[in-house]
Backbone as XML, in Angstrom:
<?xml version="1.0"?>
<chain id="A" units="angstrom">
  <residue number="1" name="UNK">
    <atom name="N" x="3.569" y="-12.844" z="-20.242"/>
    <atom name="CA" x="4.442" y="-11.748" z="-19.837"/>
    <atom name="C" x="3.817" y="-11.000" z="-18.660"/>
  </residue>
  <residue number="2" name="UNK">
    <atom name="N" x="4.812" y="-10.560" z="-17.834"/>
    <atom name="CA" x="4.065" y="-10.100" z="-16.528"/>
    <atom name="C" x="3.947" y="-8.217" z="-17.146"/>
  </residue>
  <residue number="3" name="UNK">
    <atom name="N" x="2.606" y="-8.166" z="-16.598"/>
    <atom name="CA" x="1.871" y="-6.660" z="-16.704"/>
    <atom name="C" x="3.026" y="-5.646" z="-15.251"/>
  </residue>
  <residue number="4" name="UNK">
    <atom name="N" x="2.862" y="-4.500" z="-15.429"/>
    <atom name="CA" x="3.303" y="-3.508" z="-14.350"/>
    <atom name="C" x="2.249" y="-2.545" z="-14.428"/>
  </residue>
  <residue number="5" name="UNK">
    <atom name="N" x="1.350" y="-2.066" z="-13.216"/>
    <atom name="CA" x="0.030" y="-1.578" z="-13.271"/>
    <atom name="C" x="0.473" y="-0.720" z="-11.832"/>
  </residue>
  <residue number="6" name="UNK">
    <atom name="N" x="1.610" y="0.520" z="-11.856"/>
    <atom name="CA" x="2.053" y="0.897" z="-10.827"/>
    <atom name="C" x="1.574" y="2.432" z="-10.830"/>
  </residue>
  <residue number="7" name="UNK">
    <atom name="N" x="1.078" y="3.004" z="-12.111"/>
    <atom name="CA" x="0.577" y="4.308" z="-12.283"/>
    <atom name="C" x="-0.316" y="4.965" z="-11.112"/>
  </residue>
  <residue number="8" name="UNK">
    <atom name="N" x="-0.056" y="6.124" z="-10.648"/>
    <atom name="CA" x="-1.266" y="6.511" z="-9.735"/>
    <atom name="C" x="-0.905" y="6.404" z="-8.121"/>
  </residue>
  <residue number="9" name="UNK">
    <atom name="N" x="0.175" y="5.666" z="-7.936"/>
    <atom name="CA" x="0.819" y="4.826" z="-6.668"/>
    <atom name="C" x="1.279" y="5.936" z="-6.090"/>
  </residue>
  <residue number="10" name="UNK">
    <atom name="N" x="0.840" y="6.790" z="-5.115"/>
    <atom name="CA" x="1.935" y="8.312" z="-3.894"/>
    <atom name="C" x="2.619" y="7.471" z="-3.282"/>
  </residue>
  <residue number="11" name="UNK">
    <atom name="N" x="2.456" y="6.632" z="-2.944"/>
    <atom name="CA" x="3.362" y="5.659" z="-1.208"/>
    <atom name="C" x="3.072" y="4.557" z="-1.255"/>
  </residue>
  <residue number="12" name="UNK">
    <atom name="N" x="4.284" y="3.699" z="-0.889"/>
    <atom name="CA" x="4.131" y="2.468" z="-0.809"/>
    <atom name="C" x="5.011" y="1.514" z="0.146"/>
  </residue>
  <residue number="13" name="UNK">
    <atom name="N" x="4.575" y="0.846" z="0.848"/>
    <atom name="CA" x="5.740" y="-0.020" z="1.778"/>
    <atom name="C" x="5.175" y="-1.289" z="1.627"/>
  </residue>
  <residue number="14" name="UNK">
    <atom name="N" x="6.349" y="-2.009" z="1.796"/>
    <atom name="CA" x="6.693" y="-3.295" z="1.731"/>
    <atom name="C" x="7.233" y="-3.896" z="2.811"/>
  </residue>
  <residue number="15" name="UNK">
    <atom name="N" x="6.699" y="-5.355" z="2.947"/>
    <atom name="CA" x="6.985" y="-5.907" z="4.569"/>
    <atom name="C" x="7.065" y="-7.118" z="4.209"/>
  </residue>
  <residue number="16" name="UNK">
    <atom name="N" x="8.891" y="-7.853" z="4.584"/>
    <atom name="CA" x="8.584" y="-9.404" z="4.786"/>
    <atom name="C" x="8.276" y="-9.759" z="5.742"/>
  </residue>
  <residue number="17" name="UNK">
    <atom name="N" x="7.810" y="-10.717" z="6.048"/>
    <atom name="CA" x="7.057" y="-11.767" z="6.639"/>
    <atom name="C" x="7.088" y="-13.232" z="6.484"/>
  </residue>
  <residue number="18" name="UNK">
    <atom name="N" x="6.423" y="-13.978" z="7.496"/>
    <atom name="CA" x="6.341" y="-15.530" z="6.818"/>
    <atom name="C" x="5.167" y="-16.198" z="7.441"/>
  </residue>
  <residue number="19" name="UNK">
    <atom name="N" x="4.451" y="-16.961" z="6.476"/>
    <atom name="CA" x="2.868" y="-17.326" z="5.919"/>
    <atom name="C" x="3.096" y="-18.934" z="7.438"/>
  </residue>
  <residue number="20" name="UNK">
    <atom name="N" x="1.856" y="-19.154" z="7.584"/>
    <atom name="CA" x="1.793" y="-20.130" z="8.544"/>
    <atom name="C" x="2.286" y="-21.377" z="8.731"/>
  </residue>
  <residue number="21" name="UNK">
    <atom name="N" x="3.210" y="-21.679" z="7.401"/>
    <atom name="CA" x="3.697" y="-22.663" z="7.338"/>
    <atom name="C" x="5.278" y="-22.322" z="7.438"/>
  </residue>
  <residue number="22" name="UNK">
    <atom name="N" x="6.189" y="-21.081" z="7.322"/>
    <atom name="CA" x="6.626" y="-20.705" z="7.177"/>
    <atom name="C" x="7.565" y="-21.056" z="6.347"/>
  </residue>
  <residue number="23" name="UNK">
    <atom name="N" x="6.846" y="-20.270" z="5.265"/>
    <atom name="CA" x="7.403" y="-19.839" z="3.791"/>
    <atom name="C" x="7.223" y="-17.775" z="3.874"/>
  </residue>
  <residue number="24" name="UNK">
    <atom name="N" x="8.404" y="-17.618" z="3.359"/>
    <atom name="CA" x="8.169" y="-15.813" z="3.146"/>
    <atom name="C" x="7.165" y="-15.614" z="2.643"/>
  </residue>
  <residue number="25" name="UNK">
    <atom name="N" x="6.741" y="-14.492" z="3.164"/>
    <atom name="CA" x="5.766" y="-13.956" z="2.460"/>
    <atom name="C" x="6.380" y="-12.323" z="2.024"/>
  </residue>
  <residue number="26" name="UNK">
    <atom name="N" x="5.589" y="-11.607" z="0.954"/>
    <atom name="CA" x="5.687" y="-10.159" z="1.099"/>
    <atom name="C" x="4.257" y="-9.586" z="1.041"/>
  </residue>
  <residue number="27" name="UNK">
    <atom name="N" x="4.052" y="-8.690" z="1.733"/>
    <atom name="CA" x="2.998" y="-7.356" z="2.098"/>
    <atom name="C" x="3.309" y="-6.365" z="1.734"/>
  </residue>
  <residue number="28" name="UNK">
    <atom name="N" x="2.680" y="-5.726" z="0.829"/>
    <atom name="CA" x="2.753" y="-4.496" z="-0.149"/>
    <atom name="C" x="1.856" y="-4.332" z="0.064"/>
  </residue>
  <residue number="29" name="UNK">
    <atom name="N" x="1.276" y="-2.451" z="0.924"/>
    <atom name="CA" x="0.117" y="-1.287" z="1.170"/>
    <atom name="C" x="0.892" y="-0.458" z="0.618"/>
  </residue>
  <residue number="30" name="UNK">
    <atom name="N" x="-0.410" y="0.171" z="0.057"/>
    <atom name="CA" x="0.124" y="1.526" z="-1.037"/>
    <atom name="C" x="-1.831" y="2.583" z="-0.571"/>
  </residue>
  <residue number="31" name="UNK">
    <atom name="N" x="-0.684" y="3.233" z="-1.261"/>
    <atom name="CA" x="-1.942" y="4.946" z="-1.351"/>
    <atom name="C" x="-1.897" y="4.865" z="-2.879"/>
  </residue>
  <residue number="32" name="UNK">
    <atom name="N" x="-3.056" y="4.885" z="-3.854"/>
    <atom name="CA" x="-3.031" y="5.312" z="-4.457"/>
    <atom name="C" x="-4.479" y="6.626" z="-4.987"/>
  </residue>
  <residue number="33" name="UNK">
    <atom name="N" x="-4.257" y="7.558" z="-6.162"/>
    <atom name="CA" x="-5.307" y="7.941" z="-6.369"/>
    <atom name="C" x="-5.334" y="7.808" z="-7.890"/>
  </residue>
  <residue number="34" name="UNK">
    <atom name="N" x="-6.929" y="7.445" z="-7.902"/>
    <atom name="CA" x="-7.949" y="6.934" z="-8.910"/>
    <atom name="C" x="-8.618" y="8.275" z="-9.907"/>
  </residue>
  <residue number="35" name="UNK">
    <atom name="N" x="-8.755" y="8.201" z="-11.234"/>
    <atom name="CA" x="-9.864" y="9.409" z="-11.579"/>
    <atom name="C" x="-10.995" y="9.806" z="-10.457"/>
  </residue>
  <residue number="36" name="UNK">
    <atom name="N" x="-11.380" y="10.861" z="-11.091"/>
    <atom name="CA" x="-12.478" y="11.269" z="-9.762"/>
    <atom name="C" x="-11.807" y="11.617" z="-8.348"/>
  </residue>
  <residue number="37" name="UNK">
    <atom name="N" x="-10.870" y="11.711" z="-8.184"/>
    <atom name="CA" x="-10.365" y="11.893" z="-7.227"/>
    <atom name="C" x="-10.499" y="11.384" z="-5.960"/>
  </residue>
  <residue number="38" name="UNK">
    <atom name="N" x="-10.439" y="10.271" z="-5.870"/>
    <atom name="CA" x="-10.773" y="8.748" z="-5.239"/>
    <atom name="C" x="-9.327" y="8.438" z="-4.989"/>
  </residue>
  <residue number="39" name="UNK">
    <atom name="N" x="-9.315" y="8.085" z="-3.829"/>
    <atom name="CA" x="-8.251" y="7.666" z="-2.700"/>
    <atom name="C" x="-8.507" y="6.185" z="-2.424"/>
  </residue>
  <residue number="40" name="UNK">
    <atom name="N" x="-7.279" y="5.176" z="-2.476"/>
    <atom name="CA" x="-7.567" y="4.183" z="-2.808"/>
    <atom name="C" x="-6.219" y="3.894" z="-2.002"/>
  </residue>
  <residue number="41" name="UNK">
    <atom name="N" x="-6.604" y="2.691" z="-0.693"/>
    <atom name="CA" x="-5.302" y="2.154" z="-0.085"/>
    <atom name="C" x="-5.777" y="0.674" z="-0.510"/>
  </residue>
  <residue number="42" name="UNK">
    <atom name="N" x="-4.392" y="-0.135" z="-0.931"/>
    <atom name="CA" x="-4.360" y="-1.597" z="-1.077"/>
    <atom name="C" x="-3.683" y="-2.257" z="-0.839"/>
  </residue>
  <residue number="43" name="UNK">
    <atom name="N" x="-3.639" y="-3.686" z="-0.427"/>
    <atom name="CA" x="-2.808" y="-4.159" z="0.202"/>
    <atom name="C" x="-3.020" y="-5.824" z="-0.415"/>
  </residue>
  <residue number="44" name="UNK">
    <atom name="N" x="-1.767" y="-5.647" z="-0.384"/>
    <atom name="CA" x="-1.518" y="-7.725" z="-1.005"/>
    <atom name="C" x="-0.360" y="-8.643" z="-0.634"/>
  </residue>
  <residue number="45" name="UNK">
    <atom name="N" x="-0.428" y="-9.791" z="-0.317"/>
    <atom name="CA" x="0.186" y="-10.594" z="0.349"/>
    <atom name="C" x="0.503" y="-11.481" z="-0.873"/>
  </residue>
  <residue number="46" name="UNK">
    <atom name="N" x="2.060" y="-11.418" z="-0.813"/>
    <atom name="CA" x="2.679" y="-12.246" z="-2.193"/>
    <atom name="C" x="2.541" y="-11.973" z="-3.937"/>
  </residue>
  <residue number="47" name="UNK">
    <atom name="N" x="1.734" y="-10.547" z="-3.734"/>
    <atom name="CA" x="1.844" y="-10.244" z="-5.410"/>
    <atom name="C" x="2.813" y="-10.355" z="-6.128"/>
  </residue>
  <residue number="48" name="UNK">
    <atom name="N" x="3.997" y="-10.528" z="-5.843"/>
    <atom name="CA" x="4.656" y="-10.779" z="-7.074"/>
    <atom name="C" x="4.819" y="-12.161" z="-7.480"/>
  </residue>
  <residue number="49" name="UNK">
    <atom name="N" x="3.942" y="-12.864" z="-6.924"/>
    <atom name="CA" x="3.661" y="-14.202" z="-7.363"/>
    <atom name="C" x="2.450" y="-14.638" z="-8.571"/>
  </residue>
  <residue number="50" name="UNK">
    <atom name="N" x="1.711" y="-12.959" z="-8.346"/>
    <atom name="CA" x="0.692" y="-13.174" z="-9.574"/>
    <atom name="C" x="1.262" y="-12.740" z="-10.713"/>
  </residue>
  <residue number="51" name="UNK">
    <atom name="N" x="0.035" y="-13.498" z="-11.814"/>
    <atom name="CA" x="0.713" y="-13.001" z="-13.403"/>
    <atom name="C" x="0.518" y="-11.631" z="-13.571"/>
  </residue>
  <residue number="52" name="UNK">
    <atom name="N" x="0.081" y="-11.084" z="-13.116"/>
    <atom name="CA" x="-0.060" y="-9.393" z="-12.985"/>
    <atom name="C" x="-0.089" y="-8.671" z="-12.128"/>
  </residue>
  <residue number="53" name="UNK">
    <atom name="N" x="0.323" y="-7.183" z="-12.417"/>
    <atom name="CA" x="0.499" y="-6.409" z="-11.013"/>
    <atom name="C" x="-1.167" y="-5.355" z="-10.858"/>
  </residue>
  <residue number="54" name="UNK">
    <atom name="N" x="-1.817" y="-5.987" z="-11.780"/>
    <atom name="CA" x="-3.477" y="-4.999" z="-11.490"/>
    <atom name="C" x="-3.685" y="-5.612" z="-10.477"/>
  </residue>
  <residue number="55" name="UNK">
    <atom name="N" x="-4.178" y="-4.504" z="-9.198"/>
    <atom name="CA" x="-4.765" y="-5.145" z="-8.171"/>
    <atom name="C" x="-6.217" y="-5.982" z="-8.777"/>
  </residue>
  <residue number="56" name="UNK">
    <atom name="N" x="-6.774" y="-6.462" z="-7.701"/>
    <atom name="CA" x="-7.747" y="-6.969" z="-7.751"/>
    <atom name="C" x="-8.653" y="-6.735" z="-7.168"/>
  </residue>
  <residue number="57" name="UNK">
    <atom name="N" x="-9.851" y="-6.310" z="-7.143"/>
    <atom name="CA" x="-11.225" y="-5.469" z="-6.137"/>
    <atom name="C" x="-10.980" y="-5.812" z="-4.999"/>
  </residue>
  <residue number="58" name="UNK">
    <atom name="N" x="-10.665" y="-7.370" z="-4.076"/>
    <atom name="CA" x="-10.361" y="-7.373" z="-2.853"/>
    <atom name="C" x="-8.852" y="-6.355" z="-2.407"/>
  </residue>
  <residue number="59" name="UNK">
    <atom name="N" x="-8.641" y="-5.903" z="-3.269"/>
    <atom name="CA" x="-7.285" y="-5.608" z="-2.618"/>
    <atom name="C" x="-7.494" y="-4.345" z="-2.092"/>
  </residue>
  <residue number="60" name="UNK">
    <atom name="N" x="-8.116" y="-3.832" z="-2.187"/>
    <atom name="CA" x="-8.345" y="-2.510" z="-1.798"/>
    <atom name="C" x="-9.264" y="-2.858" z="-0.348"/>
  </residue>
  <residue number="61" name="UNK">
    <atom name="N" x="-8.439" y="-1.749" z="0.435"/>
    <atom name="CA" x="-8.970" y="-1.835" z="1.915"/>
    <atom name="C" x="-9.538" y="-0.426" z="2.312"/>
  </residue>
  <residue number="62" name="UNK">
    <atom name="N" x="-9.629" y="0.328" z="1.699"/>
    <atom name="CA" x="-10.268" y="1.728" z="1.899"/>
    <atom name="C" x="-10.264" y="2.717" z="0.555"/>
  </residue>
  <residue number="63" name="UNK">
    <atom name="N" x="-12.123" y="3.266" z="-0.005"/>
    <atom name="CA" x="-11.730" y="4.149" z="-1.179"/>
    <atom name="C" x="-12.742" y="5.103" z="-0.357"/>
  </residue>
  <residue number="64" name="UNK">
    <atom name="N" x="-12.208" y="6.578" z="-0.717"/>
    <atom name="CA" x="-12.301" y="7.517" z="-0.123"/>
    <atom name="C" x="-12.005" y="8.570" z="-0.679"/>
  </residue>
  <residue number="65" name="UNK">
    <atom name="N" x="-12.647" y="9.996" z="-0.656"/>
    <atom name="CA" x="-12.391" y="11.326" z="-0.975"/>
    <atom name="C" x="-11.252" y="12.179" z="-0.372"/>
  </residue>
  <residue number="66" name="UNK">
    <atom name="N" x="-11.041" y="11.535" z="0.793"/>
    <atom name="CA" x="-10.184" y="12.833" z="1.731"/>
    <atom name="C" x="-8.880" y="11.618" z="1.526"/>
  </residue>
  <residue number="67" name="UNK">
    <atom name="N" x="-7.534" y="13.022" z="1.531"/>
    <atom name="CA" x="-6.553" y="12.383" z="1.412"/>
    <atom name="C" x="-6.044" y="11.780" z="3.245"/>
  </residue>
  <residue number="68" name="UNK">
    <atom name="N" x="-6.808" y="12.687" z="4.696"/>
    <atom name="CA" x="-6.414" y="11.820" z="5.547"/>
    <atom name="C" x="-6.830" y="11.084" z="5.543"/>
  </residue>
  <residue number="69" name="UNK">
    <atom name="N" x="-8.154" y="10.535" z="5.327"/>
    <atom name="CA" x="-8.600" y="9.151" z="6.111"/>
    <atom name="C" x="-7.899" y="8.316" z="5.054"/>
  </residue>
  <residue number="70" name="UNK">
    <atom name="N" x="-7.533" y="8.521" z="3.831"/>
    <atom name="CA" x="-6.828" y="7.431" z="3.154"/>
    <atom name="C" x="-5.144" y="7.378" z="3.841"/>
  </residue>
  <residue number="71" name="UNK">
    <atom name="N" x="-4.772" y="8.562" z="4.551"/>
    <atom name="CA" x="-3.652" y="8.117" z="5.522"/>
    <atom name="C" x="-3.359" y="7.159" z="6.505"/>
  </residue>
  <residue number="72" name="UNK">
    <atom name="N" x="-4.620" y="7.331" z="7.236"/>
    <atom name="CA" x="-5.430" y="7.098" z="8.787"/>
    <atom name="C" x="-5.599" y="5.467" z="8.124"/>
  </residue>
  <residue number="73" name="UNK">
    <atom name="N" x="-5.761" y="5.128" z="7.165"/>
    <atom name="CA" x="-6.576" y="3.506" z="6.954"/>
    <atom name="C" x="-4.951" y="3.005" z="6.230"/>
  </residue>
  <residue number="74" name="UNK">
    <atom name="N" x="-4.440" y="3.738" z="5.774"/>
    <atom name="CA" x="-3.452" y="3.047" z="5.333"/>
    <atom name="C" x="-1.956" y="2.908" z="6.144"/>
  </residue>
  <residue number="75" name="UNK">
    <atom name="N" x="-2.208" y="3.857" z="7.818"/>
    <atom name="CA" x="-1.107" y="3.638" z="8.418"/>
    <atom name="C" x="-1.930" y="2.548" z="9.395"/>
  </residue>
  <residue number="76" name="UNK">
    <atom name="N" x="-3.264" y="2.494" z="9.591"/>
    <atom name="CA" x="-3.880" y="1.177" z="10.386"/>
    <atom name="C" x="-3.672" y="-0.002" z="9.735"/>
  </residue>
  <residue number="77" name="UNK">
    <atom name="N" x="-3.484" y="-0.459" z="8.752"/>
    <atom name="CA" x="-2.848" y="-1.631" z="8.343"/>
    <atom name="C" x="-1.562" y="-2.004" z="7.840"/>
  </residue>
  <residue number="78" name="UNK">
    <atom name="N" x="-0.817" y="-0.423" z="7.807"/>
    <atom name="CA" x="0.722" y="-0.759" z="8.090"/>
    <atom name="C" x="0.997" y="-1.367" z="9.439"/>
  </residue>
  <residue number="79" name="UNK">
    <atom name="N" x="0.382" y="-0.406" z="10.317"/>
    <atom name="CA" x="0.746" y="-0.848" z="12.256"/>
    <atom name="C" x="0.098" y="-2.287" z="11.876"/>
  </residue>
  <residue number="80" name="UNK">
    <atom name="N" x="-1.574" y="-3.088" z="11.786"/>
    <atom name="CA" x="-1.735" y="-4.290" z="12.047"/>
    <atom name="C" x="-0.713" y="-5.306" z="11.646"/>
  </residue>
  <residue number="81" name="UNK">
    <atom name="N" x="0.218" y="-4.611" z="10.223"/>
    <atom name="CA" x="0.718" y="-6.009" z="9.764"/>
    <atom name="C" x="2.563" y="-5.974" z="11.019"/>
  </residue>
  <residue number="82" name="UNK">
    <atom name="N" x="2.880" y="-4.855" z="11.372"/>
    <atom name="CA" x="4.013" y="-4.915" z="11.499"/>
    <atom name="C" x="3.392" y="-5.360" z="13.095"/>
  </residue>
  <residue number="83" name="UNK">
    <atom name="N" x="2.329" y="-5.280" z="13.846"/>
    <atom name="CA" x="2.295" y="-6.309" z="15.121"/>
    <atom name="C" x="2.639" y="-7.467" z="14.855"/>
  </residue>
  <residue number="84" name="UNK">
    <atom name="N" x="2.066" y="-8.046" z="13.979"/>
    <atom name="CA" x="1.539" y="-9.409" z="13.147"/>
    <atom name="C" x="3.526" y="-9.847" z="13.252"/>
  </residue>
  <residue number="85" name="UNK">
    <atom name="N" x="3.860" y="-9.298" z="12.634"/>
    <atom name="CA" x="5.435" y="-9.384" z="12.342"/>
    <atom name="C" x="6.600" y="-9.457" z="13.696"/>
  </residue>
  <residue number="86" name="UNK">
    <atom name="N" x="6.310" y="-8.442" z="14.461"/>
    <atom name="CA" x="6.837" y="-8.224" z="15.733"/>
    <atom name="C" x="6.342" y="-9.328" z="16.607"/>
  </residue>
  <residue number="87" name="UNK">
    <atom name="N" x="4.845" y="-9.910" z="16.741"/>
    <atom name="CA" x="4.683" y="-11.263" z="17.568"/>
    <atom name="C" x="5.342" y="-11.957" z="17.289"/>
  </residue>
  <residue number="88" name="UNK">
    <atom name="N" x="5.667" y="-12.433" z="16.250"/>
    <atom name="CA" x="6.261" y="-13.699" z="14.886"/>
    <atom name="C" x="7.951" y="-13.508" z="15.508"/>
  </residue>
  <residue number="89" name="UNK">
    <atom name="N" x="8.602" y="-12.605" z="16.269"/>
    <atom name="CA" x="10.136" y="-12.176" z="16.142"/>
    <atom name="C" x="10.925" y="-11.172" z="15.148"/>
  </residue>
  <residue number="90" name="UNK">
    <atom name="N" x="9.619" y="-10.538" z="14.482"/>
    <atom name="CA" x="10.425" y="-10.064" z="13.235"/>
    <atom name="C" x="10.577" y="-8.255" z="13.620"/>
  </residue>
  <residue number="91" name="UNK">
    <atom name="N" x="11.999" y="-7.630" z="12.881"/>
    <atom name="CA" x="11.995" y="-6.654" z="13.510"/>
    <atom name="C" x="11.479" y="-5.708" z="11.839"/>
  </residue>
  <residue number="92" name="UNK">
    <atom name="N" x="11.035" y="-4.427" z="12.293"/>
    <atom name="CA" x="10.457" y="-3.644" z="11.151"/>
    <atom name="C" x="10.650" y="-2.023" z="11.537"/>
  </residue>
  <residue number="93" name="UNK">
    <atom name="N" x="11.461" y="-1.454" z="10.465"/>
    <atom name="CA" x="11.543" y="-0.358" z="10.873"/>
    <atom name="C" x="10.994" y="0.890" z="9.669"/>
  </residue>
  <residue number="94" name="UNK">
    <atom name="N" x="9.640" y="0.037" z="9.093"/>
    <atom name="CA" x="9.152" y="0.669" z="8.204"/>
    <atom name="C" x="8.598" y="1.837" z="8.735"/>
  </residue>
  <residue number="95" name="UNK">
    <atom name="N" x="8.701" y="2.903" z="7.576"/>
    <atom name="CA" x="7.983" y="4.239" z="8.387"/>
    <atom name="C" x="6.517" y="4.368" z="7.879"/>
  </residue>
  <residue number="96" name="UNK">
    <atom name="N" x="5.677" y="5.094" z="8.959"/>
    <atom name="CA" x="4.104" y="5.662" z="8.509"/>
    <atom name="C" x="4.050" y="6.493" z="7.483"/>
  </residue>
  <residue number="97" name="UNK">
    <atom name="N" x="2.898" y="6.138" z="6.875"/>
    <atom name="CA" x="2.288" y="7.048" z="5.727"/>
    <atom name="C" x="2.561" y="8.486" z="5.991"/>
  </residue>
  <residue number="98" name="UNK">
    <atom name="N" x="2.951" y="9.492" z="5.480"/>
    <atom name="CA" x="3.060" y="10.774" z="5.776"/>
    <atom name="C" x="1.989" y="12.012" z="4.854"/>
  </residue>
  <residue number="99" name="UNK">
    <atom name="N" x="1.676" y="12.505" z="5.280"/>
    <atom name="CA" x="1.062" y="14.146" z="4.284"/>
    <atom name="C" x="2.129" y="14.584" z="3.512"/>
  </residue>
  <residue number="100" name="UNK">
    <atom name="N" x="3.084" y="14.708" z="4.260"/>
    <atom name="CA" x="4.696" y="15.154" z="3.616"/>
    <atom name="C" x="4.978" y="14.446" z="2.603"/>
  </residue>
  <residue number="101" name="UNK">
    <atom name="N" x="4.748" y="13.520" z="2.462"/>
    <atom name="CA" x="5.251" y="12.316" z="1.088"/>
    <atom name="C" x="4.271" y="12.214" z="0.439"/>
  </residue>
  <residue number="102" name="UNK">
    <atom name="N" x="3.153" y="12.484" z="0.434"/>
    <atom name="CA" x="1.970" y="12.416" z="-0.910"/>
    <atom name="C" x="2.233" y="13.739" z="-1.604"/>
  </residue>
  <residue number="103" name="UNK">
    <atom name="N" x="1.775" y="15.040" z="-0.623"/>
    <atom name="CA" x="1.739" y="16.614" z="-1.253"/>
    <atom name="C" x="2.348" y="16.280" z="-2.517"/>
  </residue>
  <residue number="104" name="UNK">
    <atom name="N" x="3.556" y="16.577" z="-2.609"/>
    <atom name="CA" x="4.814" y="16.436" z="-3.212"/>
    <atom name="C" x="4.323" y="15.789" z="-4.534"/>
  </residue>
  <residue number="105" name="UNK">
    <atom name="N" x="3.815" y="14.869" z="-4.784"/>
    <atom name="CA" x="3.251" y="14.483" z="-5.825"/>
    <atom name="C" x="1.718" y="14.152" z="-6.262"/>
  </residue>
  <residue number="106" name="UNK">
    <atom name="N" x="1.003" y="14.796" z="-6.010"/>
    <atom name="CA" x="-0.077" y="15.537" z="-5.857"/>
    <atom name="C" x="-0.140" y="16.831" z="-6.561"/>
  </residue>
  <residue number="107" name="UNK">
    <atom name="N" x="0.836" y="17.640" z="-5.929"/>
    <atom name="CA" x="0.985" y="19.169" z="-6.330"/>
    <atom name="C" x="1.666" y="18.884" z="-7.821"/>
  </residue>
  <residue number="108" name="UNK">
    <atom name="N" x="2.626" y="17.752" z="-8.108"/>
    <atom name="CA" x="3.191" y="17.774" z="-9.198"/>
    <atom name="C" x="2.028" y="17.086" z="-10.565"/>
  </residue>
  <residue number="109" name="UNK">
    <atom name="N" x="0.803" y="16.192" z="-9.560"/>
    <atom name="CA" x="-0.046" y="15.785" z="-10.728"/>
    <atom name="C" x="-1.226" y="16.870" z="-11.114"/>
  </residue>
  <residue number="110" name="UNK">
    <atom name="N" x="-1.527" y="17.426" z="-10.081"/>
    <atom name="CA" x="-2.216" y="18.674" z="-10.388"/>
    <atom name="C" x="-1.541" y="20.254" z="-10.935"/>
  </residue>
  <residue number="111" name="UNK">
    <atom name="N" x="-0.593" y="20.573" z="-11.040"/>
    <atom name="CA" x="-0.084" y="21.682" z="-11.790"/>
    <atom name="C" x="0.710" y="21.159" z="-13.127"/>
  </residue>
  <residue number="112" name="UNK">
    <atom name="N" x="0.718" y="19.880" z="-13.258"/>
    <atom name="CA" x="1.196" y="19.729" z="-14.582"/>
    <atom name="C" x="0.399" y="18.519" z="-15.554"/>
  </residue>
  <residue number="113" name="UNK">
    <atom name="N" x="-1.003" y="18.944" z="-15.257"/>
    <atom name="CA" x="-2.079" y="18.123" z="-16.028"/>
    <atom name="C" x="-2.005" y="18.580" z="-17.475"/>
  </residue>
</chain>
């Protein structure tokens, strides 16, 4: 049975694509935060092809204290993948990580602990 391990997740975008042989692919980067207050961006190519949705230690591309630089690292590999996409012909009109879209639930995990 497939696991759902989505708890903790502020933001998340999703990007098709297609793998070098061309077969689709999907790219899922997310923000999430961890106990300790650990900022955690990850990113995976074709997860919903695994038997579970727990990331996996490679998947994480930046852990960090401050909520910008977990912005800053997680809109640098939104932009790398949507070049990646735009060379390829593909059009993407995904939007950047925002401050505006974490607060919001942040303020709601911290005043109602």
């Amino acid at each position: 049975m497939r696991r759902s391990s989505r708890e903790g997740r502020y933001a998340e975008r999703t990007l098709a694509g297609v793998d070098d042989v061309g077969e689709e692919e999907r790219i899922v980067i997310w923000i999430e935060r961890r106990s300790g207050a650990l900022w955690v961006v990850g990113r995976t190519v074709n997860s919903h092809l695994r038997e579970s949705d727990e990331p996996r230690a490679d998947d994480s591309v930046f852990e960090g204290y401050e909520l910008e630089d977990a912005l800053d690292r997680a809109n640098e590999a939104l932009e790398d993948d949507v070049s990646v996409l735009e060379r390829d012909g593909r059009e993407s009109d995904v939007k950047p990580f925002t401050r505006k879209e974490v607060l919001p639930l942040l303020e709601r995990w911290f005043f109602n602990r």
